[in-house]
C-alpha positions in Angstrom: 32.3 -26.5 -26.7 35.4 -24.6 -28.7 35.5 -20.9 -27.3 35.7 -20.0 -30.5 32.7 -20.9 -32.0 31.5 -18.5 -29.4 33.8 -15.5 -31.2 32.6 -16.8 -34.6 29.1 -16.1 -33.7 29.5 -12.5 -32.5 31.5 -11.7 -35.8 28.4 -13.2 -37.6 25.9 -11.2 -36.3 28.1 -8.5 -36.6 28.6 -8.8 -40.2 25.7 -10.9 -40.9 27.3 -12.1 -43.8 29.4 -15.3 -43.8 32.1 -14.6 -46.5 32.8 -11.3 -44.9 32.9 -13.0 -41.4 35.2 -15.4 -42.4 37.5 -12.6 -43.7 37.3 -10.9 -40.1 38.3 -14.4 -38.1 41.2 -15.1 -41.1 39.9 -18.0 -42.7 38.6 -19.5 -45.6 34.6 -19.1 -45.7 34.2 -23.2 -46.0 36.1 -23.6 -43.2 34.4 -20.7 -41.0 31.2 -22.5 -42.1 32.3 -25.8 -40.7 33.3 -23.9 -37.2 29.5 -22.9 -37.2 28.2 -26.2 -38.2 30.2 -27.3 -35.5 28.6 -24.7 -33.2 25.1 -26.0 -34.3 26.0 -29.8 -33.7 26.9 -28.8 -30.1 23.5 -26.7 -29.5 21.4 -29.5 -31.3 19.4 -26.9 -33.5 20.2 -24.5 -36.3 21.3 -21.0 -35.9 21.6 -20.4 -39.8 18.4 -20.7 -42.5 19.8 -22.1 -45.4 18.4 -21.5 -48.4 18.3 -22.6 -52.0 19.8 -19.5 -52.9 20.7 -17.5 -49.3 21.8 -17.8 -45.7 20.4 -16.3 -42.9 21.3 -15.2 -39.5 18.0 -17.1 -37.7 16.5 -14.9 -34.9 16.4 -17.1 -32.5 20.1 -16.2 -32.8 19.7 -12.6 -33.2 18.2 -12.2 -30.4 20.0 -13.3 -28.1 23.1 -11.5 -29.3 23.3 -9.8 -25.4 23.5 -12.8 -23.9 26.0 -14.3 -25.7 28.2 -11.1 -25.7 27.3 -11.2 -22.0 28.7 -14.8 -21.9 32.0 -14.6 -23.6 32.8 -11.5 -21.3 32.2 -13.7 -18.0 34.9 -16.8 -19.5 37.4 -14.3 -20.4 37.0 -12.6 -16.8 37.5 -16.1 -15.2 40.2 -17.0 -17.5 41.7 -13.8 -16.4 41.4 -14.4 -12.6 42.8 -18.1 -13.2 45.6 -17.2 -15.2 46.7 -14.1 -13.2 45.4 -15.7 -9.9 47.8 -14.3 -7.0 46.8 -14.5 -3.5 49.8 -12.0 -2.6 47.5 -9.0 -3.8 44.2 -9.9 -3.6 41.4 -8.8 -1.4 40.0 -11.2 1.4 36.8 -10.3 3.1 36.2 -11.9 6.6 33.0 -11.8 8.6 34.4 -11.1 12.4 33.1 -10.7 15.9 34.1 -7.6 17.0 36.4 -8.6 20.0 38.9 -10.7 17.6 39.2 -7.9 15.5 40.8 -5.8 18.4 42.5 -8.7 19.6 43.8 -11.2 17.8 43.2 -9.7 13.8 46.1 -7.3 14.1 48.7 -10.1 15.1 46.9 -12.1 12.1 47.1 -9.3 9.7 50.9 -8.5 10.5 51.8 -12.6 10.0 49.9 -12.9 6.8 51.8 -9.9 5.3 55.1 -12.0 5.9 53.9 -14.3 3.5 51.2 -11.6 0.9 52.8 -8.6 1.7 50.1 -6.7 -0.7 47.4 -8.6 0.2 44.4 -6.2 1.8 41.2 -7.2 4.0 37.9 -6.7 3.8 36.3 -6.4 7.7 33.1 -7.2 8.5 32.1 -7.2 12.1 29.1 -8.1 13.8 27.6 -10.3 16.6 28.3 -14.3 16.1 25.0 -14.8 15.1 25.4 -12.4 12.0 28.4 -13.5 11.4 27.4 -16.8 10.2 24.7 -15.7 8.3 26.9 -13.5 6.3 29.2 -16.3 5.9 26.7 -18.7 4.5 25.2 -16.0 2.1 29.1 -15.5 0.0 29.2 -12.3 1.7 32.7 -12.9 2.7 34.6 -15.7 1.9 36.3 -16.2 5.7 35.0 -16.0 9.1 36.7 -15.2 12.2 35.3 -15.9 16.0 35.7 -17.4 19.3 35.0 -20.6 20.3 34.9 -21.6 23.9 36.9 -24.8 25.2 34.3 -27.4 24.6 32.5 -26.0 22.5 31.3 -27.8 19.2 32.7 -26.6 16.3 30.3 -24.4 13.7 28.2 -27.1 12.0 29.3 -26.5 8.7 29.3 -29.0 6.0 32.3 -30.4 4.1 32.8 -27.0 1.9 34.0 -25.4 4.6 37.2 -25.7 6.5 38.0 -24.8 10.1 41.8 -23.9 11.6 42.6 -22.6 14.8 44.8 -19.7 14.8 45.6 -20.0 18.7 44.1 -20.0 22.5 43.2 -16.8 24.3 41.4 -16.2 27.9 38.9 -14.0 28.9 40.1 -12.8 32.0 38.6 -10.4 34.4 41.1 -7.0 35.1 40.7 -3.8 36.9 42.4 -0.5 36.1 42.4 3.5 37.4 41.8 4.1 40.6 40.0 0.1 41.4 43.7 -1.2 41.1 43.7 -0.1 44.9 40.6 -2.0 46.1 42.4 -5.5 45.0 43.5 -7.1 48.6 46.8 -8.6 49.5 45.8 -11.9 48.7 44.4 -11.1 45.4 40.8 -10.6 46.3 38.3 -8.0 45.4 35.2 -7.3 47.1 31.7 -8.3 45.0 30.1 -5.2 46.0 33.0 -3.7 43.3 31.2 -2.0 40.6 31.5 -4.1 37.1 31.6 -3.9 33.7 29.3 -6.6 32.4 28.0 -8.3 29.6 24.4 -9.0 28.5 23.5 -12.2 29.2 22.8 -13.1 25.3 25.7 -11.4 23.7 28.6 -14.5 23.2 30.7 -13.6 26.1 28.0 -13.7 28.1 26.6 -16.8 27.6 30.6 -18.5 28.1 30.8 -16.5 31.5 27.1 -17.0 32.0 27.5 -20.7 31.7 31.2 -20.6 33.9 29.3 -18.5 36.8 32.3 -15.9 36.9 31.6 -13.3 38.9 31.3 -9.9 37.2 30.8 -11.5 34.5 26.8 -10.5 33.4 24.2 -8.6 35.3 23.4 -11.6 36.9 26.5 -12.7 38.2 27.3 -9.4 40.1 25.7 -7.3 42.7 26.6 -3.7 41.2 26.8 -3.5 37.4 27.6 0.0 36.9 27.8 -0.4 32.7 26.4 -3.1 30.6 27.7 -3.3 26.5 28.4 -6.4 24.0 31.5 -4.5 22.9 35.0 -5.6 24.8 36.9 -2.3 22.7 34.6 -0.2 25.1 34.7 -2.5 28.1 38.0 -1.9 28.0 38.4 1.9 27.8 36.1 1.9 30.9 38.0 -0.5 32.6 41.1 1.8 32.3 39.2 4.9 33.8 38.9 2.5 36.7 34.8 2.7 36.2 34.8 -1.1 37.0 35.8 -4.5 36.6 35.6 -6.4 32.9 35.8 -9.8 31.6 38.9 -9.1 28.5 40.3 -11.4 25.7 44.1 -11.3 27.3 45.2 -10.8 23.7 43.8 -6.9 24.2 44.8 -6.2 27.3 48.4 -8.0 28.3 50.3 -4.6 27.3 48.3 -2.8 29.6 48.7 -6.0 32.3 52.4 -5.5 31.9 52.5 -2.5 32.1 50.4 -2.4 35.2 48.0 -0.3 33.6 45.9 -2.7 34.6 45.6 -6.2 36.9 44.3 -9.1 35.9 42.6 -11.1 38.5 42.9 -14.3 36.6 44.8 -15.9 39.4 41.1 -15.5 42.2 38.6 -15.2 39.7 40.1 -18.1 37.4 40.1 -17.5 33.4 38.1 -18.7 30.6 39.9 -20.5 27.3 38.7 -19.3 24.0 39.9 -20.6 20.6 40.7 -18.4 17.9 38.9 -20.1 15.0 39.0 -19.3 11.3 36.7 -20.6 8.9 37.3 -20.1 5.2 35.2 -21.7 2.2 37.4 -24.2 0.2 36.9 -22.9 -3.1 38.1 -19.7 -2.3 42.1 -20.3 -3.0 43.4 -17.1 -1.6 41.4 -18.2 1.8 43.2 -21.2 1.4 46.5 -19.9 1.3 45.7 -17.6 4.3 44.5 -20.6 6.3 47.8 -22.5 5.9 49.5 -19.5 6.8 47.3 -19.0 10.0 47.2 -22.4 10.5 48.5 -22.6 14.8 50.2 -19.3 13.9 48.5 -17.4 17.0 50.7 -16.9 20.6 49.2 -19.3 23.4 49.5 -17.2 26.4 
């Protein structure tokens, strides 16, 4: 179909007169009446009632003038977005967990401006589970989470496409006035109070499943604070209220600093991949996935 005949039809019922329609869309009324006999061909039914002596608009046309008004609007809005299409300054909208967008999202956010520096992001942060589902509805058009080593891969079909953006570690790190309870050797008593996870938020089902101590309610014997949310685990773990499990990625500056000690080196460390899922007709998701593509620090 010509997106014209479209254009010709709108003038029509505007006018609702064909010689004054064709004077409207410059050209000769024979040949504007061969665009909408064209039109007709294309529908397979008449939009015109011909007369012996008059033509007519029919109303099966008429009335669905909105629609068609509605219609041409939509292809000139997509021919828009085609034509002008630039991922540098459009607007990406990623489902997250929450941890990664402490973490690792600001190290993503700065490296994608290298490359879009006017591009802008939508957040949206929830548990894993919501995640996904907002992900699968259009909501956003990316998703961002942690994937524990071993872990299958979200079981998404062929429309979606998965990179890894890099490998973190949850380790376990102690801060305020706990620093002085780590031993010598590297040890720290059980009976430590602990920051902990529930056992059916995502970080507690990877520790949950590793048996780390301090991990979970379960896994330690005086769980002073229990929360989902690492950003808080980690401000109490700085007051020194107890040991937490942390994504390395939001605490090494503090570790360096000796804010804080990681007792990776006793209580081991958990591997976590940074996954990024993106939808493949999106192109600007695209374009961010080969940019993020292996782009993250493996510490």
């Amino acid at each position: 179909m010509d997106m014209q005949w479209l254009e010709d039809v709108l003038v029509l019922l505007e006018e609702g007169n064909l010689t004054r329609a064709a004077a409207r869309r410059n050209i000769t009324q024979p040949a504007f009446s061969r665009r909408i006999r064209s039109f007709e061909d294309w529908l397979g039914v008449d939009v015109l009632e011909r007369g012996a002596n008059s033509i007519e608009v029919s109303h099966s046309l008429a009335s669905n003038e909105v629609e068609i008004r509605a219609l041409v609007s939509r292809i000139r809005d997509l021919k828009g977005k085609i034509t002008q299409f630039d991922p540098a300054s459009s607007t990406v909208s990623i489902a997250a967990q929450h941890a990664p967008v402490f973490s690792t999202f600001p190290d993503m956010a700065l490296h994608a401006k290298q490359f879009f520096p006017a591009i802008k992001f939508r957040l949206r942060a929830a548990n894993l589970r919501d995640c996904v589902s907002m992900f699968l509805r259009g909501d956003t058009t990316m998703l961002l989470c942690y994937e524990a080593k071993g872990a299958t891969p979200l079981p998404f079909g062929p429309s979606i496409r998965r990179e890894l953006w890099g490998v973190d570690y949850l380790v376990p790190v102690v801060g305020g006035g706990l620093r002085y309870s780590v031993k010598a050797n590297g040890d720290i008593p059980f009976s430590t109070p602990a920051i902990v996870y529930p056992e059916e938020s995502y970080f507690g089902e990877v520790l949950s499943v590793e048996e780390r101590h301090f991990g979970t309610p379960r896994l330690c014997s005086n769980p002073v604070c229990e929360t989902a949310f690492s950003s808080g685990i980690k401000e109490l773990v700085l007051k020194g209220i107890g040991v937490g499990w942390l994504p390395y990625s939001m605490v090494y500056r503090e570790v360096e600093n000796g804010d804080l000690i990681s007792m990776g080196e006793t209580l081991g460390k958990v591997p976590l991949s940074v996954a990024v899922y993106a939808d493949v007709k999106d192109q600007t998701s695209m374009s961010l996935l080969d940019v993020w593509r292996s782009g993250g620090t493996r510490r």
